[in-house]
PyMOL Python script that loads the backbone (N, CA, C, O; Angstrom):
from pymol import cmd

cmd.read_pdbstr("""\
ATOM      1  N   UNK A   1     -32.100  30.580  -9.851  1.00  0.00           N
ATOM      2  CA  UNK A   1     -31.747  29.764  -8.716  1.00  0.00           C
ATOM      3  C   UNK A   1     -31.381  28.363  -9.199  1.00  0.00           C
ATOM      4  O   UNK A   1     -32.080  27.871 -10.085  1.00  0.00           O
ATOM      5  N   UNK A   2     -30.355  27.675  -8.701  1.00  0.00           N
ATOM      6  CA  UNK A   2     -29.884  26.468  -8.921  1.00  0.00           C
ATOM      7  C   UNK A   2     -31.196  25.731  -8.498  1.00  0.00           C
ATOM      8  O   UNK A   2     -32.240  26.203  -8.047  1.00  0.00           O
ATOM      9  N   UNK A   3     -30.831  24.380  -8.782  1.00  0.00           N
ATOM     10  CA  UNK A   3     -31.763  22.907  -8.508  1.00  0.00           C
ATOM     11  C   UNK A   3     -31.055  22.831  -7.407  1.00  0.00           C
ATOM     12  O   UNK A   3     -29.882  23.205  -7.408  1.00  0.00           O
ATOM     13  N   UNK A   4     -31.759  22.248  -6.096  1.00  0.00           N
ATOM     14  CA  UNK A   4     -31.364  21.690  -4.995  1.00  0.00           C
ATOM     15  C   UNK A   4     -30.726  21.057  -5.496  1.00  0.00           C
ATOM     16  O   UNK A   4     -29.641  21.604  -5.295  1.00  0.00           O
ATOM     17  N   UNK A   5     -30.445  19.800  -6.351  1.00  0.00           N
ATOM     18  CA  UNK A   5     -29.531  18.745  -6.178  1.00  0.00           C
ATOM     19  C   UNK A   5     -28.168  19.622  -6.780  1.00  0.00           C
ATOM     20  O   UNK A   5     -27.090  19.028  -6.740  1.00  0.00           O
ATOM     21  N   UNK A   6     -28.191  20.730  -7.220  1.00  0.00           N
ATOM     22  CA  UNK A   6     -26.910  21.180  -7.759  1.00  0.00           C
ATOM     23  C   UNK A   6     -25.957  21.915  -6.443  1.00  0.00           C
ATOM     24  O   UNK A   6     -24.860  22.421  -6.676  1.00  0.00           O
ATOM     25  N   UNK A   7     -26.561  21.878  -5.070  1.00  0.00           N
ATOM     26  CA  UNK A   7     -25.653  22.236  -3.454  1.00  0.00           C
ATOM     27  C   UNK A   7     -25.795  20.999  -2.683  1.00  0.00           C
ATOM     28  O   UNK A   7     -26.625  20.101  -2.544  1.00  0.00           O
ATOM     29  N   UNK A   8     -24.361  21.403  -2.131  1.00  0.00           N
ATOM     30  CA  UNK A   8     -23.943  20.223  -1.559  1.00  0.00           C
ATOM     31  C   UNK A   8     -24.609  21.223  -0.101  1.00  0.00           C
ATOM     32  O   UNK A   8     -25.008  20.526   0.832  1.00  0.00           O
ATOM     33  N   UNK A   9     -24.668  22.027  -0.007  1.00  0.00           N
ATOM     34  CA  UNK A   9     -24.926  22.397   1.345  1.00  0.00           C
ATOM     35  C   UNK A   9     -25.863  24.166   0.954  1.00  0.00           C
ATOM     36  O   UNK A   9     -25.452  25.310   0.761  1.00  0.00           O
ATOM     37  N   UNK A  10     -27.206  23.533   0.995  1.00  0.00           N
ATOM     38  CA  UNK A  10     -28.549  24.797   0.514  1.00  0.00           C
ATOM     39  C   UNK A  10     -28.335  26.117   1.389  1.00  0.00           C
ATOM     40  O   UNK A  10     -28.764  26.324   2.524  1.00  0.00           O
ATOM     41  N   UNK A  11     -27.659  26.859   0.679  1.00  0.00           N
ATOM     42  CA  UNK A  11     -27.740  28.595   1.986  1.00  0.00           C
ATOM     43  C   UNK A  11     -29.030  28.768   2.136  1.00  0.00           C
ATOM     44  O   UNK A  11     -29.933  28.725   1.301  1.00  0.00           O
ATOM     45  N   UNK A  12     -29.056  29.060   3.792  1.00  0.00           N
ATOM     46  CA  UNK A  12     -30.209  30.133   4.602  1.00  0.00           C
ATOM     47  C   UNK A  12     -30.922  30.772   3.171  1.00  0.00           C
ATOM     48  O   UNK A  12     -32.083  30.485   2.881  1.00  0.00           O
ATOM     49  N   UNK A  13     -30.291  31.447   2.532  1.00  0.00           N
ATOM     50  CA  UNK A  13     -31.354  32.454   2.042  1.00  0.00           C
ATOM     51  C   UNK A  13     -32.282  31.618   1.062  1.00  0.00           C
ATOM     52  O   UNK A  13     -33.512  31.664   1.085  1.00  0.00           O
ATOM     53  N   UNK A  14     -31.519  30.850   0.199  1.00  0.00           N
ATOM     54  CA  UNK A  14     -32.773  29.963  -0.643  1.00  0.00           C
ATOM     55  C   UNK A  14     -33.427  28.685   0.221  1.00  0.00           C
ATOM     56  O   UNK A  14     -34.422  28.160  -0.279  1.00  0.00           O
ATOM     57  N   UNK A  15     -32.997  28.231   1.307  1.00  0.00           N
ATOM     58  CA  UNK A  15     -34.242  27.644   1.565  1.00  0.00           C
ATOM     59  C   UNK A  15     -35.221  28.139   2.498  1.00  0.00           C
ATOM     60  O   UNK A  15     -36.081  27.500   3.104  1.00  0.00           O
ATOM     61  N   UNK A  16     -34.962  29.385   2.526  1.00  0.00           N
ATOM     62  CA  UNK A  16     -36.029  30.355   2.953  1.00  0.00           C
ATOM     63  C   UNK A  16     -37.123  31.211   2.486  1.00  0.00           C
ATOM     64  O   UNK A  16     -38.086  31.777   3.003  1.00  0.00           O
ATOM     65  N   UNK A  17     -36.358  31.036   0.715  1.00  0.00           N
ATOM     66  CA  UNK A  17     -36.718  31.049  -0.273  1.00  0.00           C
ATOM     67  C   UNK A  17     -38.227  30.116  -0.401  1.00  0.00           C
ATOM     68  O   UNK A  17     -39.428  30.360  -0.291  1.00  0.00           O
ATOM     69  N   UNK A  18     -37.632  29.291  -0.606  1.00  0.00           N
ATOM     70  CA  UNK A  18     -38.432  28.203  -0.842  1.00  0.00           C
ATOM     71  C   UNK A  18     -39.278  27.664  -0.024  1.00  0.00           C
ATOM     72  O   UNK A  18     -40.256  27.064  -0.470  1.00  0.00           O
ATOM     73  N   UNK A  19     -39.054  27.781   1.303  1.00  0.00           N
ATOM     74  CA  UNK A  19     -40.080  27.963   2.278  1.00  0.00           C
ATOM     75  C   UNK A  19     -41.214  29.108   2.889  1.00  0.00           C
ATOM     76  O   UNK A  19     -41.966  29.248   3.854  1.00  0.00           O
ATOM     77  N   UNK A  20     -40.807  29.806   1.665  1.00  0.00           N
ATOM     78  CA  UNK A  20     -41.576  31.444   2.217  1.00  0.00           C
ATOM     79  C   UNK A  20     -41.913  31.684   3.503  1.00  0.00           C
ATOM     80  O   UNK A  20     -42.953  31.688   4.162  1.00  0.00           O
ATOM     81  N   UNK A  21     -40.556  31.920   3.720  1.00  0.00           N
ATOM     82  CA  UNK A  21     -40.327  32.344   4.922  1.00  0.00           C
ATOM     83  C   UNK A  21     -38.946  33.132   5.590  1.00  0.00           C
ATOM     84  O   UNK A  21     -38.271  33.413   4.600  1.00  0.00           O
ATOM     85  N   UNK A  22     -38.391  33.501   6.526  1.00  0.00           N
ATOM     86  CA  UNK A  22     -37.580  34.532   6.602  1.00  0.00           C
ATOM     87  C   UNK A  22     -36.108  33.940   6.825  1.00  0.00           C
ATOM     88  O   UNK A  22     -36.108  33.788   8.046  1.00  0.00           O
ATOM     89  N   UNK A  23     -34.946  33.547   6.403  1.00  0.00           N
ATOM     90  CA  UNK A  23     -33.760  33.736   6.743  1.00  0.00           C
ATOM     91  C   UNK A  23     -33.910  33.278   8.153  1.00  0.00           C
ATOM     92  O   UNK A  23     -33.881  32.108   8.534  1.00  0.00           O
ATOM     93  N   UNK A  24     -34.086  34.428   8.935  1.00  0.00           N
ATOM     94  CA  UNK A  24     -34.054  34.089  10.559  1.00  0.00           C
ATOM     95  C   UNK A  24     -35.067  32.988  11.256  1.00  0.00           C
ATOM     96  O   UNK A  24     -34.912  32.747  12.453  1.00  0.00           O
ATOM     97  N   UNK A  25     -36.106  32.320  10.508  1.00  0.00           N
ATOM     98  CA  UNK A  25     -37.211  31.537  10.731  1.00  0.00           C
ATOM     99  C   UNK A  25     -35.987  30.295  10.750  1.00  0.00           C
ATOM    100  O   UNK A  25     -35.721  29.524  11.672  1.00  0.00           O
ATOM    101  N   UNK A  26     -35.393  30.393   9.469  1.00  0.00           N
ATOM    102  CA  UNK A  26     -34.323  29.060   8.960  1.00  0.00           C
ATOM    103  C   UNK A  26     -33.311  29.067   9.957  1.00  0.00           C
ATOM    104  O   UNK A  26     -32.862  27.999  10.374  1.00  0.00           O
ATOM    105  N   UNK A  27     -32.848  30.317  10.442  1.00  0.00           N
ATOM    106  CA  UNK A  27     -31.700  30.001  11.415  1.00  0.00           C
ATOM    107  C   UNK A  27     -32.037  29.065  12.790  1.00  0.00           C
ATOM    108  O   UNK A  27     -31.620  28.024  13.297  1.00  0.00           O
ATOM    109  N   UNK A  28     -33.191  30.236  13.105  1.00  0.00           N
ATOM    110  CA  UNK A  28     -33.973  30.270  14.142  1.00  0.00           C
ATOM    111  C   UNK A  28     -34.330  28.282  14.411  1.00  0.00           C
ATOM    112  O   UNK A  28     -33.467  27.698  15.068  1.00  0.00           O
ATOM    113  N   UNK A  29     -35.225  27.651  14.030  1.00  0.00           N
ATOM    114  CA  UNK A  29     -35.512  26.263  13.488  1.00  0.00           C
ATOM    115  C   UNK A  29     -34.381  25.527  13.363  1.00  0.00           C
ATOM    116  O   UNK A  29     -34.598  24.381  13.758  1.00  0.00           O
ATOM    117  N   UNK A  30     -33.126  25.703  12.937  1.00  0.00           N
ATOM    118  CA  UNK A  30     -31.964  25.054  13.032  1.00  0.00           C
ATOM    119  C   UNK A  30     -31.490  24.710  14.211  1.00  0.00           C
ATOM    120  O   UNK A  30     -31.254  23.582  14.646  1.00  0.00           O
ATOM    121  N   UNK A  31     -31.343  25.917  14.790  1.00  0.00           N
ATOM    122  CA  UNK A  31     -30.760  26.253  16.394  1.00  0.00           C
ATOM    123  C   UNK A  31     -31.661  25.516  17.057  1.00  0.00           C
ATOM    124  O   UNK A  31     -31.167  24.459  17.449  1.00  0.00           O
ATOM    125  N   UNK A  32     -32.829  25.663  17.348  1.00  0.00           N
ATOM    126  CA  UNK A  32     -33.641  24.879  18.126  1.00  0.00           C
ATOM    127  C   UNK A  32     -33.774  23.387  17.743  1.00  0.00           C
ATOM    128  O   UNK A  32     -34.308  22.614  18.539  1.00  0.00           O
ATOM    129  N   UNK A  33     -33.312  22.965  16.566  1.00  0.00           N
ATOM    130  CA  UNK A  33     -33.208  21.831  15.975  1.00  0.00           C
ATOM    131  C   UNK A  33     -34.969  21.286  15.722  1.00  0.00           C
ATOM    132  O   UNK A  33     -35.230  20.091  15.862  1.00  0.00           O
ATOM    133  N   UNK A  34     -36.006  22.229  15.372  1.00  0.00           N
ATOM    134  CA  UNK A  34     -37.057  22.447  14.927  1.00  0.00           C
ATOM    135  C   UNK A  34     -37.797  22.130  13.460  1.00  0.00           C
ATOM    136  O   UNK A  34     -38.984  21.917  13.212  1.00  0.00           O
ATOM    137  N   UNK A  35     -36.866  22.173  12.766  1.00  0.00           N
ATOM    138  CA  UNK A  35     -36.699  22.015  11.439  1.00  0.00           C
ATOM    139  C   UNK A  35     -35.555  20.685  11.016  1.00  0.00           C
ATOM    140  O   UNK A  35     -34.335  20.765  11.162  1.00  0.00           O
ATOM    141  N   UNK A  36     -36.145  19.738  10.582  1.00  0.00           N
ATOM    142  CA  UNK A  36     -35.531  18.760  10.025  1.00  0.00           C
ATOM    143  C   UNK A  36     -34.420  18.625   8.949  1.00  0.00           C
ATOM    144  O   UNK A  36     -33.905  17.550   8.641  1.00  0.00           O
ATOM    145  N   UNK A  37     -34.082  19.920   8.372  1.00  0.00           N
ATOM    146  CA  UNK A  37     -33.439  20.103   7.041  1.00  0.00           C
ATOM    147  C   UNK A  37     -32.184  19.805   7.323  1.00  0.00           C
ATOM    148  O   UNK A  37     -31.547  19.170   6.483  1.00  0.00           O
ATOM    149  N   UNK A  38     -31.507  20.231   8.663  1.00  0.00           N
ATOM    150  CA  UNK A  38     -29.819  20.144   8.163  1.00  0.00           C
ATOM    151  C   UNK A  38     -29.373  20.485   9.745  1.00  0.00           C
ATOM    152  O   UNK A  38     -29.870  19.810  10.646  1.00  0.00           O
ATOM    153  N   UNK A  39     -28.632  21.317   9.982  1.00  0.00           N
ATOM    154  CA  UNK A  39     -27.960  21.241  11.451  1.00  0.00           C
ATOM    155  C   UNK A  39     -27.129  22.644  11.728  1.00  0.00           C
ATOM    156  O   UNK A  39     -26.405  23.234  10.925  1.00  0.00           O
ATOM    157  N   UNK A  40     -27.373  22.932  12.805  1.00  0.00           N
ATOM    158  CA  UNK A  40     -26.822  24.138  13.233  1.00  0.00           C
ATOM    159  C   UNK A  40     -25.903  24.223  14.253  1.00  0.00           C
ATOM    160  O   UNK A  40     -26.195  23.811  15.375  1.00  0.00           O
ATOM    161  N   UNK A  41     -24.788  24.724  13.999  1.00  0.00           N
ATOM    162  CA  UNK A  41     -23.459  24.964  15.185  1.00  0.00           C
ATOM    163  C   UNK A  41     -22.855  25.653  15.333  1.00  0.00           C
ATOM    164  O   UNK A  41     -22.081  26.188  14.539  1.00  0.00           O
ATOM    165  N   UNK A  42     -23.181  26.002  17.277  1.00  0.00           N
ATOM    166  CA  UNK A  42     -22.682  27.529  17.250  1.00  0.00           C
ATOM    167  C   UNK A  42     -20.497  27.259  17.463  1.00  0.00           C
ATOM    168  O   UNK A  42     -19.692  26.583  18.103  1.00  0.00           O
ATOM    169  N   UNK A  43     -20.533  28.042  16.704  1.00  0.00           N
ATOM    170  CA  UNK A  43     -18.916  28.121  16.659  1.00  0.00           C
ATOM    171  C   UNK A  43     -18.302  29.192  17.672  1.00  0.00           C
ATOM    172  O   UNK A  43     -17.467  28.721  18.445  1.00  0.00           O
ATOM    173  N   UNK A  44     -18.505  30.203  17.765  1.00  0.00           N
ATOM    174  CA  UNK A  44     -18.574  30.818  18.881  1.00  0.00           C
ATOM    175  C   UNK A  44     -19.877  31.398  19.836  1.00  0.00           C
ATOM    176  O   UNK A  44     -21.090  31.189  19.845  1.00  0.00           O
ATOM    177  N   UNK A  45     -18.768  32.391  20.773  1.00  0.00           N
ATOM    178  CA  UNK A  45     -20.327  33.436  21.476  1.00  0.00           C
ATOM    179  C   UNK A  45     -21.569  33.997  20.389  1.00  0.00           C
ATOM    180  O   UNK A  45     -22.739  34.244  20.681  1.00  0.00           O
ATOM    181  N   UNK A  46     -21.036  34.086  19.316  1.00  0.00           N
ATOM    182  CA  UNK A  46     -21.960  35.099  18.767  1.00  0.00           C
ATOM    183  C   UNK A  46     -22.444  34.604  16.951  1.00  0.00           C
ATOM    184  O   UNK A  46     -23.294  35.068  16.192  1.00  0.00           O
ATOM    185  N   UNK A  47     -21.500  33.547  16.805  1.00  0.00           N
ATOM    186  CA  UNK A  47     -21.412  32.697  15.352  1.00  0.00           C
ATOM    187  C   UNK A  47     -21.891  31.778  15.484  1.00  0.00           C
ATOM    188  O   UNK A  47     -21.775  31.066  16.482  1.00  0.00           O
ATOM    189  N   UNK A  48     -22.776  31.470  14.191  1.00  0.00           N
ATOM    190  CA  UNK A  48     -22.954  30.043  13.920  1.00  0.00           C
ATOM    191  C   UNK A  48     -22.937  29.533  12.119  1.00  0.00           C
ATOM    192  O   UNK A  48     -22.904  30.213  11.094  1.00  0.00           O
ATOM    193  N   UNK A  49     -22.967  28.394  12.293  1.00  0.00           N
ATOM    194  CA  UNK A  49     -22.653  28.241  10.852  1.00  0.00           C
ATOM    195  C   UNK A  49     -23.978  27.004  10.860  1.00  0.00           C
ATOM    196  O   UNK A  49     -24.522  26.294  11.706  1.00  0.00           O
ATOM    197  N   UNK A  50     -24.084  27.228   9.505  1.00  0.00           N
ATOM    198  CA  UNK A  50     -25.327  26.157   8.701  1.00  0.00           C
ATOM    199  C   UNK A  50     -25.362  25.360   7.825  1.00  0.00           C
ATOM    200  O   UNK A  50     -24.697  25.637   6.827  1.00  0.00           O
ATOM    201  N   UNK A  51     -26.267  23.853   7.836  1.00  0.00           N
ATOM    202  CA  UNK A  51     -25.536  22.917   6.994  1.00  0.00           C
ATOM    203  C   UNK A  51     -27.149  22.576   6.537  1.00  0.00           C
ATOM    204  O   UNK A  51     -27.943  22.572   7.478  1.00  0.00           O
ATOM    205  N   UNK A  52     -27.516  22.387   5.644  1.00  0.00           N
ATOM    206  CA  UNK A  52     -29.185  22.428   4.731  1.00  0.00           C
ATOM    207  C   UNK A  52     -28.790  21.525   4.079  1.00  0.00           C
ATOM    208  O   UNK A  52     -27.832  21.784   3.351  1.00  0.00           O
ATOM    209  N   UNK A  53     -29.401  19.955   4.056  1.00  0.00           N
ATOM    210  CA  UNK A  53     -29.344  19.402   3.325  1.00  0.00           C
ATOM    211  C   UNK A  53     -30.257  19.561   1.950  1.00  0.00           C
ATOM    212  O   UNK A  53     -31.344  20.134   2.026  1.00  0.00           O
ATOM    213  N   UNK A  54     -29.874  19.140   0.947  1.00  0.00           N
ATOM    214  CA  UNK A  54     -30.917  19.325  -0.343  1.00  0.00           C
ATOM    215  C   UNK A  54     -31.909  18.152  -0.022  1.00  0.00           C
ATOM    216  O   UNK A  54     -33.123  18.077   0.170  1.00  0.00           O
ATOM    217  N   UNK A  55     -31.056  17.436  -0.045  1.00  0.00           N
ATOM    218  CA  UNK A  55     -32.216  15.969  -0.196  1.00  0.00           C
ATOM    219  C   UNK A  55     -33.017  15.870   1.173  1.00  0.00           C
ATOM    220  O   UNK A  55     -34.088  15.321   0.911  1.00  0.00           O
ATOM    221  N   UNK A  56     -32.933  16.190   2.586  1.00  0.00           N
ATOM    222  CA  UNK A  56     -34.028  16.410   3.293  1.00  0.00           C
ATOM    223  C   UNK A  56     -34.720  17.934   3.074  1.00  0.00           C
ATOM    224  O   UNK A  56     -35.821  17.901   3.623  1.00  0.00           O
ATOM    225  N   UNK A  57     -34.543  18.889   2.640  1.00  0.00           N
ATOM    226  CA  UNK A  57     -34.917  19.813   2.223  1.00  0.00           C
ATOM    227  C   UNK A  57     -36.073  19.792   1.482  1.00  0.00           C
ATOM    228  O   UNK A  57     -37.039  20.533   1.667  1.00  0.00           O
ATOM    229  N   UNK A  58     -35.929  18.614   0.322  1.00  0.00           N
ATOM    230  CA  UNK A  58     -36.709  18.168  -0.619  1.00  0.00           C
ATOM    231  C   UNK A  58     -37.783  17.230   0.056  1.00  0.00           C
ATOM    232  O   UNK A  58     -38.989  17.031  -0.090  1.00  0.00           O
ATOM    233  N   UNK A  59     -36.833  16.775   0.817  1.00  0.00           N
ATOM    234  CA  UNK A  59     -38.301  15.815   1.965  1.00  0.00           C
ATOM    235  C   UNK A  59     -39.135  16.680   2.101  1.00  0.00           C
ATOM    236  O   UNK A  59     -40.218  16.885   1.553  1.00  0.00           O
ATOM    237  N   UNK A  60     -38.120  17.603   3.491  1.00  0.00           N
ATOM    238  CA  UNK A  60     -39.478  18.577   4.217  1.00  0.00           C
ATOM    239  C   UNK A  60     -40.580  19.397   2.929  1.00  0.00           C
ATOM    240  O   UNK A  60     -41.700  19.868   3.124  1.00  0.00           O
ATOM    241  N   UNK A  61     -40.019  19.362   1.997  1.00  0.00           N
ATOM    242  CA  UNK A  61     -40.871  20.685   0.923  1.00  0.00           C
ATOM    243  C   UNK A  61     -42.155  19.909   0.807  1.00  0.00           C
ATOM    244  O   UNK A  61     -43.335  20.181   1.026  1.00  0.00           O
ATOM    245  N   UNK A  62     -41.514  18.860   0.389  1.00  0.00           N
ATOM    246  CA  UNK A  62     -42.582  17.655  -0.644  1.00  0.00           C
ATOM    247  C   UNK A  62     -43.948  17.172   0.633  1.00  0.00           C
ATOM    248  O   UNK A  62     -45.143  17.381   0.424  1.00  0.00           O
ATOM    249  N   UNK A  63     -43.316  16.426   2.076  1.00  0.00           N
ATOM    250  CA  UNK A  63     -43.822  16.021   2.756  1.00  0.00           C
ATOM    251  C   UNK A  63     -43.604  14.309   2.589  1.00  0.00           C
ATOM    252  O   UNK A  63     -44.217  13.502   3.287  1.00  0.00           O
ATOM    253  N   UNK A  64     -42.787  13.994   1.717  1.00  0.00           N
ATOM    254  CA  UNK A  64     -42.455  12.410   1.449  1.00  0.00           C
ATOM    255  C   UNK A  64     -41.756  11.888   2.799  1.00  0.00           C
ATOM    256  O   UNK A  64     -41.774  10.688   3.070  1.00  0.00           O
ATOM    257  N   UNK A  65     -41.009  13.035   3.815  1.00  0.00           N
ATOM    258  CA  UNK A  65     -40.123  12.016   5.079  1.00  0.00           C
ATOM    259  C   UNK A  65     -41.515  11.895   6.002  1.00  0.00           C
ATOM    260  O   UNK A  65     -41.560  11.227   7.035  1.00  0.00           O
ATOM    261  N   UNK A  66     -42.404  12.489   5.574  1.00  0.00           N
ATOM    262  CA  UNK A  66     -43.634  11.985   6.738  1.00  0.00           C
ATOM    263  C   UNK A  66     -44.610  11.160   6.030  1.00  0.00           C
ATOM    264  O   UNK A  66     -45.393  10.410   6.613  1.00  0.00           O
ATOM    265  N   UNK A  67     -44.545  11.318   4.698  1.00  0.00           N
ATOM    266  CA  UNK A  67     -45.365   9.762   4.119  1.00  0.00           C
ATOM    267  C   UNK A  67     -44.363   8.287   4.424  1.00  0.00           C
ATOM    268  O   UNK A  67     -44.803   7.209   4.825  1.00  0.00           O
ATOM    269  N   UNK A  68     -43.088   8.577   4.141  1.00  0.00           N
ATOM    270  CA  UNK A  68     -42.445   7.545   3.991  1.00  0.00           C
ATOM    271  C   UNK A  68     -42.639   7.051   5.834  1.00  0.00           C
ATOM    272  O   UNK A  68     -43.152   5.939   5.961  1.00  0.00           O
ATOM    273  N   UNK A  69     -42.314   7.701   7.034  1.00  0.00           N
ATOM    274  CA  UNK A  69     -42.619   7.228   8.367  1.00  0.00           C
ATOM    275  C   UNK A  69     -43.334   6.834   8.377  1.00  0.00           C
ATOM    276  O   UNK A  69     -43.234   6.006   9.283  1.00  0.00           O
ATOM    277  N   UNK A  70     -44.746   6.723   7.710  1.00  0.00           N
ATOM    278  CA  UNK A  70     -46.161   6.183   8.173  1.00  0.00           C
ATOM    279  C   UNK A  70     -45.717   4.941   7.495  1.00  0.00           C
ATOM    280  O   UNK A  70     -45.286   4.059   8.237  1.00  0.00           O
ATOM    281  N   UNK A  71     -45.741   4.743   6.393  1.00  0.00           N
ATOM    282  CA  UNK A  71     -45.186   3.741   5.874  1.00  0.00           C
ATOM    283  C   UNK A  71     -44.450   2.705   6.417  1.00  0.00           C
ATOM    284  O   UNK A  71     -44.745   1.510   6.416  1.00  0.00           O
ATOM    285  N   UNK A  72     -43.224   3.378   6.998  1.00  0.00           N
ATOM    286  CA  UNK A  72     -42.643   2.299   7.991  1.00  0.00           C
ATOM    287  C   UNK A  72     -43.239   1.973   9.229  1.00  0.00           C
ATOM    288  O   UNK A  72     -43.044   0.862   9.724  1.00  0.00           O
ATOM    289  N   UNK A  73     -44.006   2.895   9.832  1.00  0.00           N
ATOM    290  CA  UNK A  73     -44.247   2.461  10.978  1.00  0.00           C
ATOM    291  C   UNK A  73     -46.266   2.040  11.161  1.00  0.00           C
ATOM    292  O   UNK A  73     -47.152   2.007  12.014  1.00  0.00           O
ATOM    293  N   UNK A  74     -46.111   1.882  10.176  1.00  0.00           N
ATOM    294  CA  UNK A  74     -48.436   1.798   9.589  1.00  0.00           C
ATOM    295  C   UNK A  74     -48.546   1.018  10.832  1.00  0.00           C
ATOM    296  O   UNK A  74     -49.076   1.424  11.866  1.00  0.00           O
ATOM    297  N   UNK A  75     -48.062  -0.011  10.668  1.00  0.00           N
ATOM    298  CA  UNK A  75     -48.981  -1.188  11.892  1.00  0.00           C
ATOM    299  C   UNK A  75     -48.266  -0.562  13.024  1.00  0.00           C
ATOM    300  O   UNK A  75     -49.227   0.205  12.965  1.00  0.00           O
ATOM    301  N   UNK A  76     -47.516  -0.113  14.024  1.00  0.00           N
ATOM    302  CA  UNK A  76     -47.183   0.969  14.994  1.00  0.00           C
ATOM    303  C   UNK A  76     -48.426   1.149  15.226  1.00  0.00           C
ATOM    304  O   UNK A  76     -49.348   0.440  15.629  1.00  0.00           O
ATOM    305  N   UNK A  77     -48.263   2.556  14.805  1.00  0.00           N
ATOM    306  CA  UNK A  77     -49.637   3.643  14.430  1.00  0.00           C
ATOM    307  C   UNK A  77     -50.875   3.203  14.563  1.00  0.00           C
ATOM    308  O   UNK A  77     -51.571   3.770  15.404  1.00  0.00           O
ATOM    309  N   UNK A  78     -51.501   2.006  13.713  1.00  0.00           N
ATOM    310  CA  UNK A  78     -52.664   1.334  13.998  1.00  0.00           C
ATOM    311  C   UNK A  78     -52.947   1.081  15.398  1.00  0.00           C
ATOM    312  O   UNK A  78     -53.925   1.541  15.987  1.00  0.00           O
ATOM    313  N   UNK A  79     -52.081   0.353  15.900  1.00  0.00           N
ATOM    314  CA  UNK A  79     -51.710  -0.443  17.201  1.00  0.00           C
ATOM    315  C   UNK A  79     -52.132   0.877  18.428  1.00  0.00           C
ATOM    316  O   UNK A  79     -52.909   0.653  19.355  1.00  0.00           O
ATOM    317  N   UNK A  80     -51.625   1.900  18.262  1.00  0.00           N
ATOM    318  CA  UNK A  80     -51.690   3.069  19.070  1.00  0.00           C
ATOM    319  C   UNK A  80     -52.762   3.259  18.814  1.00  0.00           C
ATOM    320  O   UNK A  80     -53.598   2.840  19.615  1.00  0.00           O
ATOM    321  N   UNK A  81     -53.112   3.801  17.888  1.00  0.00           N
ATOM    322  CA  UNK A  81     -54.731   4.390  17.597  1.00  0.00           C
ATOM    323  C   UNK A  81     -56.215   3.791  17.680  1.00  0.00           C
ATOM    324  O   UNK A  81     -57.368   4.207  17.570  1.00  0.00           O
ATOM    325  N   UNK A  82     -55.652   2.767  17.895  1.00  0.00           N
ATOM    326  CA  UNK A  82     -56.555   1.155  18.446  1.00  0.00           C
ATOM    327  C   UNK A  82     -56.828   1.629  20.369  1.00  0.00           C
ATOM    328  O   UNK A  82     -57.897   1.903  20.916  1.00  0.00           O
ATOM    329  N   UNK A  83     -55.585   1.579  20.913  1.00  0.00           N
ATOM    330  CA  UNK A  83     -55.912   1.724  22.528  1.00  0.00           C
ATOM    331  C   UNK A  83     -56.368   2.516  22.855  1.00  0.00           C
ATOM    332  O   UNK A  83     -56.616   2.634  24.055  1.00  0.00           O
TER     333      UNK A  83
END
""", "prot")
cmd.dss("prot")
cmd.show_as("cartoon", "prot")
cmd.util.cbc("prot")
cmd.orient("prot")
């Protein structure tokens, strides 16, 4: 399997791969816009096509786009969890 950074656009099947999990979980999560990785559009009645970014891909794997939010938003968060 390639390195994420070597696709410009990660197919369904390896980051389903990599999420151990099913192809249709990845479609599925796209469509509902559930999954943060990339974007889903239906082209017709019955088609859709898929766009997986590597580099949020690598977010969601790692968990760094939800360290890095706390980060930006720490005093937010405090502020809330205070009232």
């Amino acid at each position: 399997m390639k390195s994420l950074e070597e696709y410009k656009n990660v197919p369904v099947s390896v980051a389903a791969e990599l999420l151990d999990v099913s192809p249709n979980y990845i479609r599925a999560g796209l469509q509902y816009q559930r999954l943060p990785i990339g974007t889903a559009v239906q082209i017709s009645a019955k088609k859709w096509t898929y766009q997986i970014s590597p580099g949020l891909l690598k977010e969601y794997i790692t968990g760094s786009s939800l360290r890095n939010y706390y980060q930006e938003n720490k005093e937010f968060l405090k502020q809330l969890l205070e009232r």
